[in-house]
C-alpha positions as CSV (number, residue, x, y, z in Angstrom):
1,X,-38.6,57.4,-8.2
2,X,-39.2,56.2,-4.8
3,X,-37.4,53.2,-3.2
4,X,-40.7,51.1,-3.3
5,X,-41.0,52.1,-7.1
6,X,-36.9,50.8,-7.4
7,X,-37.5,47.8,-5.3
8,X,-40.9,46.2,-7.2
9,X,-39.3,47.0,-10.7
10,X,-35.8,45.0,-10.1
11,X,-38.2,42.6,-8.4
12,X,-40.0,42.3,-11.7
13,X,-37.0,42.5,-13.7
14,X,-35.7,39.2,-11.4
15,X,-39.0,37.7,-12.0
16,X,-38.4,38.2,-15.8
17,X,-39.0,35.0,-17.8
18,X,-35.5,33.7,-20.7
19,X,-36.2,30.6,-21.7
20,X,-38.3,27.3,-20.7
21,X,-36.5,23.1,-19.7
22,X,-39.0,21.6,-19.5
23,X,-41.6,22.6,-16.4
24,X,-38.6,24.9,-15.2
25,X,-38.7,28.3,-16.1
26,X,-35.5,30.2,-16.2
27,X,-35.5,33.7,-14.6
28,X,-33.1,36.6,-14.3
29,X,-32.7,35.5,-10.9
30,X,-32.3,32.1,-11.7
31,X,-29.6,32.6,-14.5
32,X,-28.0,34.7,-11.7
33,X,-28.1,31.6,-9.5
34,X,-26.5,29.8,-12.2
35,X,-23.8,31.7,-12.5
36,X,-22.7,32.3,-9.1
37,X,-22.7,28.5,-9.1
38,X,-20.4,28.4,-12.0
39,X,-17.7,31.0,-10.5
40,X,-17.5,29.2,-7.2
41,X,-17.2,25.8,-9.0
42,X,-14.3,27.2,-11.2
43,X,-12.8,28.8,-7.7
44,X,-13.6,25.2,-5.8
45,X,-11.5,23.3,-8.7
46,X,-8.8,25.8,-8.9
47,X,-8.3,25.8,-4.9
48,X,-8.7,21.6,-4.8
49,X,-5.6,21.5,-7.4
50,X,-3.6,23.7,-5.5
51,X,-4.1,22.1,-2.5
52,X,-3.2,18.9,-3.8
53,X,-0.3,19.8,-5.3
54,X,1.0,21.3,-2.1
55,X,-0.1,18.8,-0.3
56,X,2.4,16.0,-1.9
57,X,5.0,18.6,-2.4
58,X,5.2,19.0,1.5
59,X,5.4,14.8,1.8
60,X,8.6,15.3,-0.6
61,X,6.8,13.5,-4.0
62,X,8.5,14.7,-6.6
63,X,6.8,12.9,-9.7
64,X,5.5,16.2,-11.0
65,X,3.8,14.6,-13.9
66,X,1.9,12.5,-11.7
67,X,1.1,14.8,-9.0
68,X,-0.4,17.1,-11.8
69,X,-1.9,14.9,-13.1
70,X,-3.9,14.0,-10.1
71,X,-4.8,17.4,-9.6
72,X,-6.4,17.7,-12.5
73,X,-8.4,14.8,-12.0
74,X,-9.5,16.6,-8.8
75,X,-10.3,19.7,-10.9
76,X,-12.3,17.7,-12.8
77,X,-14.7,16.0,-10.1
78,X,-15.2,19.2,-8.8
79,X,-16.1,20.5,-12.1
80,X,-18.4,17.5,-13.2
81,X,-20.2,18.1,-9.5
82,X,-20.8,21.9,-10.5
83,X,-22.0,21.5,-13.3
84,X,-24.7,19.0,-12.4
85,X,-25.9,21.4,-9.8
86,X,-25.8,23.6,-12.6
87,X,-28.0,21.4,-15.0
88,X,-30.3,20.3,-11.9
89,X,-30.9,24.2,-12.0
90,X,-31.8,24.9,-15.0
91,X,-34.4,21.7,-15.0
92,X,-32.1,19.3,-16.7
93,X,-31.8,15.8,-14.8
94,X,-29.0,13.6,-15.9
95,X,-30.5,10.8,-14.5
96,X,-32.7,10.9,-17.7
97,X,-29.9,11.0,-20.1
98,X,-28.0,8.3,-17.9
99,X,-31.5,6.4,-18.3
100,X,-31.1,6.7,-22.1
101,X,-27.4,5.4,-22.5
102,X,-27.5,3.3,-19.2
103,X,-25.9,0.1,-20.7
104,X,-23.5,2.2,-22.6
105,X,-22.6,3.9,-18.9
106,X,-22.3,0.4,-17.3
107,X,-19.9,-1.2,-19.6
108,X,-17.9,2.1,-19.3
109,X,-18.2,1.9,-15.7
110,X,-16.7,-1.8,-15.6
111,X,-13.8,-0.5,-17.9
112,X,-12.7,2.8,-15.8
113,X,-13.2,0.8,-12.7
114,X,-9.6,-1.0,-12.2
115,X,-8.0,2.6,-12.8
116,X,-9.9,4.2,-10.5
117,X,-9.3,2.1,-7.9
118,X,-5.4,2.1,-8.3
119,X,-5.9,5.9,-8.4
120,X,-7.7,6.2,-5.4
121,X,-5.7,3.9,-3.7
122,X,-2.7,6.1,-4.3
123,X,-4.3,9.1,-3.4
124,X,-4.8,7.3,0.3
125,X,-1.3,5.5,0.8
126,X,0.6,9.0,-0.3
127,X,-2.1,10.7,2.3
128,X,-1.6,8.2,5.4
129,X,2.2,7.3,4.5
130,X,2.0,3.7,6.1
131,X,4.5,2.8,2.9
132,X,7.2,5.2,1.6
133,X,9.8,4.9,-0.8
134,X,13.0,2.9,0.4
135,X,10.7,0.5,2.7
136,X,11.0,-3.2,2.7
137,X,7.9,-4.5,2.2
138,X,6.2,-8.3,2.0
139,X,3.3,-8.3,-0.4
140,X,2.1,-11.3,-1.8
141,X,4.7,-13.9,0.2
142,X,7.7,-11.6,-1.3
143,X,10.1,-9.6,0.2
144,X,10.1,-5.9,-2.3
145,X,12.3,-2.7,-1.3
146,X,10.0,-0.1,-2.6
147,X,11.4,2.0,-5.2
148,X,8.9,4.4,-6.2
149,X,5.5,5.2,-5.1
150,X,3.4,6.2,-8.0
151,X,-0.6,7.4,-8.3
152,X,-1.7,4.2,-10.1
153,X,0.8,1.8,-9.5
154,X,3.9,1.1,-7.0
155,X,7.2,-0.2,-8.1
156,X,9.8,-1.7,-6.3
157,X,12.9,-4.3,-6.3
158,X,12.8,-8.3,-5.3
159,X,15.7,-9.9,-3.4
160,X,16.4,-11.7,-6.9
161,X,16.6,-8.0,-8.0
162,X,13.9,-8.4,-10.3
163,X,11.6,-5.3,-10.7
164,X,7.8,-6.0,-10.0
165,X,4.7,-3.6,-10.7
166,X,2.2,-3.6,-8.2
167,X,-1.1,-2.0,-8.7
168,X,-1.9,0.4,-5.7
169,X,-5.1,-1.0,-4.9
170,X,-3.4,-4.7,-4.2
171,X,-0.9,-2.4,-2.0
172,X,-4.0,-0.5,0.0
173,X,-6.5,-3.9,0.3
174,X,-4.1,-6.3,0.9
175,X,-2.2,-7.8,4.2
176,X,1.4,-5.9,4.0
177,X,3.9,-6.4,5.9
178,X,6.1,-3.2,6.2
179,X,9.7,-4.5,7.5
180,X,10.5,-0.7,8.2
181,X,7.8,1.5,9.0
182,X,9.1,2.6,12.4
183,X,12.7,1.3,12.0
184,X,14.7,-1.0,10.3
185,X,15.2,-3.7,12.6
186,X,14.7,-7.0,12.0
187,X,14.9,-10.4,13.0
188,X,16.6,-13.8,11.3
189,X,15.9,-17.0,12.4
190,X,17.8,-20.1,11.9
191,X,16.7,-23.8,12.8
192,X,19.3,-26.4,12.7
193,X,18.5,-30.5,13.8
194,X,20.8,-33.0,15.8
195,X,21.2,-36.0,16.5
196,X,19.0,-37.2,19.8
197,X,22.2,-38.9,20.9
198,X,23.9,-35.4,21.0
199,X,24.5,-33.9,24.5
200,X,21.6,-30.8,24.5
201,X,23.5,-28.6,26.9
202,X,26.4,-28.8,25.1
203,X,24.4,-28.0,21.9
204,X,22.4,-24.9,23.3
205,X,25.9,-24.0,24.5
206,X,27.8,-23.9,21.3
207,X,24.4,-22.2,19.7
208,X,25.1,-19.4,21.9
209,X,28.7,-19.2,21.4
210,X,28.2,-19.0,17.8
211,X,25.8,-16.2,18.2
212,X,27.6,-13.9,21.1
213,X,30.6,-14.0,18.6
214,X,28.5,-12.2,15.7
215,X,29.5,-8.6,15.6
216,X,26.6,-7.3,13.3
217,X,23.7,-8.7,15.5
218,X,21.7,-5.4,17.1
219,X,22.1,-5.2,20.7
220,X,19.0,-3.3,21.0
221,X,17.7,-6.8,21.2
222,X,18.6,-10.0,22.4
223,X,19.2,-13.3,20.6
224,X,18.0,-16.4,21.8
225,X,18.1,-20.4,21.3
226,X,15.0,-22.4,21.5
227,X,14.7,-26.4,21.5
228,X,12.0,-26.1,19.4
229,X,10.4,-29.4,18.6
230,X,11.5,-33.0,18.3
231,X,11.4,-34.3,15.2
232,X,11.0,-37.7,13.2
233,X,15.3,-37.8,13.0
234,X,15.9,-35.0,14.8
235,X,15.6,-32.8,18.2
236,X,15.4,-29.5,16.5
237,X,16.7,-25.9,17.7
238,X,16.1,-22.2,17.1
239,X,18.3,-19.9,16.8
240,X,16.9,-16.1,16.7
241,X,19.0,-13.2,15.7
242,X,18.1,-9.4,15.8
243,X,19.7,-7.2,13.2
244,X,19.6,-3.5,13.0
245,X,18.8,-3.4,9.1
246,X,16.4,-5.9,7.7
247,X,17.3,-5.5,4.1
248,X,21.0,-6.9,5.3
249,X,19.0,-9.6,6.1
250,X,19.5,-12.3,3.4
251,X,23.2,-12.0,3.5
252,X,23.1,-11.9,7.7
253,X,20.6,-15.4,7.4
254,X,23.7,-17.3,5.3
255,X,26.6,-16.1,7.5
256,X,24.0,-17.2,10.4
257,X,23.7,-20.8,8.6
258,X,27.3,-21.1,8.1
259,X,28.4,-19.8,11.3
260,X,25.8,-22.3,13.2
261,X,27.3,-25.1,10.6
262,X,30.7,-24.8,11.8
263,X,30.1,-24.5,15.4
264,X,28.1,-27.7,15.8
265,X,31.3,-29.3,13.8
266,X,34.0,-27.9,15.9
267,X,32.2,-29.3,18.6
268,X,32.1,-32.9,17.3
269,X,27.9,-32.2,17.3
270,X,26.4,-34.3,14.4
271,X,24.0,-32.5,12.6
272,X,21.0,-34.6,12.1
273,X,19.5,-36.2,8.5
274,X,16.6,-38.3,7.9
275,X,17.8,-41.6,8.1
276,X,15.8,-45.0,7.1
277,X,16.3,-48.3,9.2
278,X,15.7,-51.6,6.6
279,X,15.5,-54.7,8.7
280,X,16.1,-58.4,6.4
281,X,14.3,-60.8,7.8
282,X,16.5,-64.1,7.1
283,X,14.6,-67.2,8.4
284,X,13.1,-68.3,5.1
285,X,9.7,-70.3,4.9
Protein backbone atom coordinates (compact mmCIF):
# COMPACT_ATOMS: atom_id res chain seq x y z
CA UNK A 1 0.00 0.00 0.00
CA UNK A 2 1.42 3.13 -0.92
CA UNK A 3 1.74 6.19 1.47
CA UNK A 4 -1.03 8.11 -0.53
CA UNK A 5 -3.21 4.87 -0.18
CA UNK A 6 -2.26 5.10 3.96
CA UNK A 7 -2.69 8.73 4.16
CA UNK A 8 -6.50 9.11 2.34
CA UNK A 9 -7.78 5.93 4.30
CA UNK A 10 -6.80 7.35 8.00
CA UNK A 11 -8.08 10.57 6.51
CA UNK A 12 -11.35 8.82 5.86
CA UNK A 13 -11.24 6.85 9.00
CA UNK A 14 -10.81 10.65 10.89
CA UNK A 15 -13.59 11.80 8.77
CA UNK A 16 -15.68 8.81 10.03
CA UNK A 17 -19.12 9.93 11.45
CA UNK A 18 -20.21 8.36 15.74
CA UNK A 19 -22.90 10.13 16.65
CA UNK A 20 -24.95 13.47 15.95
CA UNK A 21 -25.78 16.89 18.98
CA UNK A 22 -27.61 18.56 17.31
CA UNK A 23 -26.10 20.26 13.88
CA UNK A 24 -22.60 18.94 15.19
CA UNK A 25 -21.50 15.86 13.92
CA UNK A 26 -19.01 13.96 16.04
CA UNK A 27 -16.01 12.49 14.17
CA UNK A 28 -13.09 10.23 14.96
CA UNK A 29 -11.11 13.33 14.82
CA UNK A 30 -13.33 15.21 16.81
CA UNK A 31 -13.78 12.58 19.68
CA UNK A 32 -9.89 12.71 19.48
CA UNK A 33 -10.15 16.39 20.13
CA UNK A 34 -12.25 15.65 23.00
CA UNK A 35 -10.16 13.68 24.58
CA UNK A 36 -6.95 15.42 24.38
CA UNK A 37 -9.03 18.16 26.02
CA UNK A 38 -9.96 16.00 28.75
CA UNK A 39 -6.28 14.73 29.68
CA UNK A 40 -4.90 18.24 29.74
CA UNK A 41 -7.82 19.47 31.90
CA UNK A 42 -7.24 16.53 34.40
CA UNK A 43 -3.28 17.49 34.15
CA UNK A 44 -4.25 21.55 34.42
CA UNK A 45 -6.38 20.64 37.74
CA UNK A 46 -3.89 18.29 39.14
CA UNK A 47 -0.89 20.95 38.56
CA UNK A 48 -3.24 24.20 39.94
CA UNK A 49 -3.74 22.05 43.32
CA UNK A 50 -0.19 21.38 43.67
CA UNK A 51 0.70 24.68 43.12
CA UNK A 52 -1.54 26.02 45.54
CA UNK A 53 -0.71 23.94 48.15
CA UNK A 54 2.97 24.79 47.74
CA UNK A 55 2.31 28.01 47.40
CA UNK A 56 0.85 28.58 51.18
CA UNK A 57 3.17 26.08 52.48
CA UNK A 58 6.19 28.32 51.44
CA UNK A 59 4.20 31.54 53.29
CA UNK A 60 4.30 29.14 56.49
CA UNK A 61 0.08 28.35 56.53
CA UNK A 62 -0.30 25.55 58.24
CA UNK A 63 -4.17 25.08 58.34
CA UNK A 64 -3.88 21.91 56.13
CA UNK A 65 -7.59 21.35 56.05
CA UNK A 66 -8.09 24.71 54.75
CA UNK A 67 -5.31 24.90 52.38
CA UNK A 68 -6.66 21.57 50.86
CA UNK A 69 -9.55 22.50 50.78
CA UNK A 70 -8.85 25.41 48.60
CA UNK A 71 -7.06 23.44 46.28
CA UNK A 72 -9.66 21.52 45.55
CA UNK A 73 -11.80 24.24 44.87
CA UNK A 74 -9.20 25.22 42.31
CA UNK A 75 -9.26 21.68 40.93
CA UNK A 76 -12.63 22.12 40.51
CA UNK A 77 -12.84 25.46 38.36
CA UNK A 78 -10.41 24.11 36.28
CA UNK A 79 -12.42 21.09 35.84
CA UNK A 80 -15.89 22.88 35.39
CA UNK A 81 -13.79 25.18 32.54
CA UNK A 82 -12.66 21.79 30.73
CA UNK A 83 -15.45 20.35 30.55
CA UNK A 84 -17.46 23.17 29.04
CA UNK A 85 -14.88 23.35 26.34
CA UNK A 86 -15.56 19.80 26.21
CA UNK A 87 -19.51 20.14 25.83
CA UNK A 88 -18.97 23.34 23.47
CA UNK A 89 -17.24 20.53 21.32
CA UNK A 90 -19.34 18.08 21.08
CA UNK A 91 -22.29 20.79 20.09
CA UNK A 92 -23.76 21.13 23.57
CA UNK A 93 -24.13 24.91 24.76
CA UNK A 94 -24.87 25.37 28.43
CA UNK A 95 -26.10 28.58 27.92
CA UNK A 96 -29.34 26.62 26.74
CA UNK A 97 -29.65 24.58 29.79
CA UNK A 98 -28.71 27.75 32.02
CA UNK A 99 -31.60 29.38 29.85
CA UNK A 100 -33.88 26.52 31.05
CA UNK A 101 -33.17 26.72 34.93
CA UNK A 102 -32.09 30.45 34.79
CA UNK A 103 -34.09 31.58 37.90
CA UNK A 104 -33.15 28.40 39.69
CA UNK A 105 -29.27 29.48 38.71
CA UNK A 106 -29.92 33.14 40.04
CA UNK A 107 -31.34 32.40 43.38
CA UNK A 108 -28.31 29.96 43.73
CA UNK A 109 -26.07 32.54 42.55
CA UNK A 110 -27.33 35.08 45.37
CA UNK A 111 -26.80 32.18 47.99
CA UNK A 112 -23.07 31.00 47.09
CA UNK A 113 -22.25 34.62 46.59
CA UNK A 114 -21.22 35.77 50.32
CA UNK A 115 -18.91 32.53 50.43
CA UNK A 116 -17.29 33.17 47.49
CA UNK A 117 -16.40 36.40 48.18
CA UNK A 118 -14.85 35.58 51.69
CA UNK A 119 -13.03 32.81 49.79
CA UNK A 120 -11.66 34.84 47.22
CA UNK A 121 -10.75 37.33 49.51
CA UNK A 122 -8.67 34.93 51.37
CA UNK A 123 -7.08 33.58 48.47
CA UNK A 124 -5.76 37.48 47.83
CA UNK A 125 -4.77 38.59 51.50
CA UNK A 126 -2.72 35.05 51.99
CA UNK A 127 -1.24 35.94 48.28
CA UNK A 128 -0.24 39.73 48.93
CA UNK A 129 0.41 39.24 52.81
CA UNK A 130 -0.54 42.99 53.76
CA UNK A 131 -2.04 41.18 57.06
CA UNK A 132 -0.41 38.15 58.85
CA UNK A 133 -0.92 36.40 61.86
CA UNK A 134 0.25 38.19 65.11
CA UNK A 135 -0.53 41.82 63.45
CA UNK A 136 -2.44 44.47 65.28
CA UNK A 137 -4.92 45.58 63.29
CA UNK A 138 -7.97 48.43 63.38
CA UNK A 139 -10.99 47.18 61.47
CA UNK A 140 -14.20 48.59 62.04
CA UNK A 141 -13.02 51.46 64.82
CA UNK A 142 -11.34 48.34 66.93
CA UNK A 143 -8.10 47.57 67.77
CA UNK A 144 -7.79 43.28 66.97
CA UNK A 145 -4.31 41.29 67.28
CA UNK A 146 -4.86 38.80 64.51
CA UNK A 147 -4.88 35.29 65.59
CA UNK A 148 -5.39 33.30 62.72
CA UNK A 149 -5.82 33.87 59.08
CA UNK A 150 -8.25 31.53 57.62
CA UNK A 151 -9.69 30.99 53.76
CA UNK A 152 -13.18 32.31 54.53
CA UNK A 153 -12.93 34.08 57.59
CA UNK A 154 -10.16 35.86 59.92
CA UNK A 155 -10.07 35.62 63.58
CA UNK A 156 -8.44 37.53 66.06
CA UNK A 157 -8.39 38.96 69.80
CA UNK A 158 -9.95 42.63 71.05
CA UNK A 159 -8.13 44.61 73.74
CA UNK A 160 -11.21 43.48 76.02
CA UNK A 161 -9.89 40.06 74.99
CA UNK A 162 -12.97 39.14 73.42
CA UNK A 163 -12.63 36.95 70.21
CA UNK A 164 -14.28 38.42 67.05
CA UNK A 165 -14.83 36.67 63.50
CA UNK A 166 -14.36 38.73 60.68
CA UNK A 167 -15.43 37.67 57.24
CA UNK A 168 -12.31 38.03 54.78
CA UNK A 169 -14.05 40.10 52.31
CA UNK A 170 -14.78 42.92 55.15
CA UNK A 171 -10.85 42.40 55.81
CA UNK A 172 -9.84 42.82 51.83
CA UNK A 173 -12.69 45.81 50.94
CA UNK A 174 -12.39 47.64 53.88
CA UNK A 175 -10.11 50.64 55.24
CA UNK A 176 -7.49 48.69 57.68
CA UNK A 177 -5.30 49.96 59.52
CA UNK A 178 -2.23 47.51 60.09
CA UNK A 179 -0.44 48.88 63.41
CA UNK A 180 2.52 46.38 62.37
CA UNK A 181 3.00 45.77 58.88
CA UNK A 182 6.59 47.01 58.73
CA UNK A 183 7.30 47.16 62.50
CA UNK A 184 5.75 47.42 65.65
CA UNK A 185 6.11 50.87 66.50
CA UNK A 186 3.64 52.95 67.65
CA UNK A 187 2.59 56.13 68.94
CA UNK A 188 0.32 57.24 72.27
CA UNK A 189 -0.92 60.35 72.68
CA UNK A 190 -2.17 62.02 75.72
CA UNK A 191 -4.06 65.43 76.02
CA UNK A 192 -4.36 66.96 79.38
CA UNK A 193 -6.18 70.80 80.11
CA UNK A 194 -5.14 73.67 82.59
CA UNK A 195 -6.10 76.27 83.98
CA UNK A 196 -5.45 79.63 81.66
CA UNK A 197 -4.13 81.13 84.92
CA UNK A 198 -1.33 78.44 84.92
CA UNK A 199 2.17 79.57 83.97
CA UNK A 200 2.51 77.75 80.16
CA UNK A 201 6.29 77.53 80.26
CA UNK A 202 6.31 76.00 83.30
CA UNK A 203 3.54 73.57 82.11
CA UNK A 204 5.31 72.55 78.70
CA UNK A 205 8.23 72.19 81.06
CA UNK A 206 6.94 69.67 83.57
CA UNK A 207 5.18 67.85 80.25
CA UNK A 208 8.59 67.15 79.18
CA UNK A 209 10.03 66.26 82.37
CA UNK A 210 7.40 63.70 82.83
CA UNK A 211 8.12 62.29 79.40
CA UNK A 212 12.22 62.24 79.34
CA UNK A 213 11.88 60.24 82.64
CA UNK A 214 9.87 57.29 80.80
CA UNK A 215 12.17 54.48 80.31
CA UNK A 216 9.95 52.40 77.80
CA UNK A 217 9.37 55.35 75.26
CA UNK A 218 11.34 54.25 71.69
CA UNK A 219 14.17 56.45 71.00
CA UNK A 220 13.91 55.69 67.55
CA UNK A 221 11.58 58.57 67.74
CA UNK A 222 11.09 61.60 69.52
CA UNK A 223 8.25 62.70 71.88
CA UNK A 224 6.85 65.96 71.78
CA UNK A 225 4.35 68.45 73.68
CA UNK A 226 1.98 70.49 71.68
CA UNK A 227 -0.35 73.48 73.01
CA UNK A 228 -2.91 72.25 71.17
CA UNK A 229 -6.03 74.34 71.30
CA UNK A 230 -7.75 76.57 73.82
CA UNK A 231 -10.58 75.47 75.06
CA UNK A 232 -14.07 76.67 76.66
CA UNK A 233 -12.27 76.03 80.49
CA UNK A 234 -9.15 75.05 79.45
CA UNK A 235 -5.76 75.78 77.32
CA UNK A 236 -5.20 72.27 76.26
CA UNK A 237 -1.80 70.27 75.62
CA UNK A 238 -0.53 67.24 73.72
CA UNK A 239 1.63 65.12 74.77
CA UNK A 240 2.91 62.47 72.06
CA UNK A 241 4.88 59.39 72.95
CA UNK A 242 6.55 56.75 70.59
CA UNK A 243 6.72 53.23 71.72
CA UNK A 244 8.55 50.38 70.22
CA UNK A 245 5.53 47.82 70.46
CA UNK A 246 2.06 49.04 69.75
CA UNK A 247 0.20 46.22 71.33
CA UNK A 248 1.98 47.52 74.81
CA UNK A 249 0.12 50.32 74.02
CA UNK A 250 -3.03 50.40 76.29
CA UNK A 251 -1.02 49.78 79.31
CA UNK A 252 1.84 52.50 78.10
CA UNK A 253 -1.38 55.21 77.42
CA UNK A 254 -2.40 54.74 81.42
CA UNK A 255 1.09 54.95 82.91
CA UNK A 256 1.27 58.08 80.33
CA UNK A 257 -2.04 59.50 82.02
CA UNK A 258 -0.92 58.86 85.40
CA UNK A 259 2.50 59.94 85.01
CA UNK A 260 1.28 63.40 83.26
CA UNK A 261 -1.34 63.44 86.42
CA UNK A 262 1.23 63.53 88.90
CA UNK A 263 3.63 65.82 87.32
CA UNK A 264 1.21 68.69 86.80
CA UNK A 265 0.47 68.17 90.82
CA UNK A 266 3.93 68.07 92.01
CA UNK A 267 4.22 71.23 90.26
CA UNK A 268 1.30 72.99 92.00
CA UNK A 269 -0.28 73.05 88.13
CA UNK A 270 -4.15 72.82 88.45
CA UNK A 271 -5.52 70.61 86.08
CA UNK A 272 -8.42 72.24 84.46
CA UNK A 273 -12.53 71.23 84.69
CA UNK A 274 -15.45 72.81 83.18
CA UNK A 275 -16.57 75.13 85.51
CA UNK A 276 -20.04 77.21 85.48
CA UNK A 277 -20.15 80.96 86.73
CA UNK A 278 -24.03 81.69 88.22
CA UNK A 279 -24.38 85.45 88.82
CA UNK A 280 -27.74 86.49 91.48
CA UNK A 281 -28.98 89.44 90.47
CA UNK A 282 -30.17 91.02 93.96
CA UNK A 283 -31.90 94.40 93.21
CA UNK A 284 -35.44 93.24 93.16
CA UNK A 285 -38.37 95.04 91.11
Amino acid sequence: MSPNETTSELSELLRTSLFTIGSTETTVARALVVAAIILGTLWAAHIARRMVIRNFERRGNHHELEVRSLSRLIAILVLVIGLEIVLHTLGIHLTTVFAAGGLFALAAGFAVKNIFENFLSGIILNVEQTIRTGDVIIVDGRWVKVTRMGMRITTGLTLDGEEVVIPNSIVAQSIVKNLTRHDRLGRITCTVGVAYSSDMKLVRKTLEATVAEFEWRSEKRDSTVYMSEFGSSSVDFAVHVWIDDVRHGRQRRSDLHEAVWSGLKDAGIEIAFPQLDVHFDRRSN
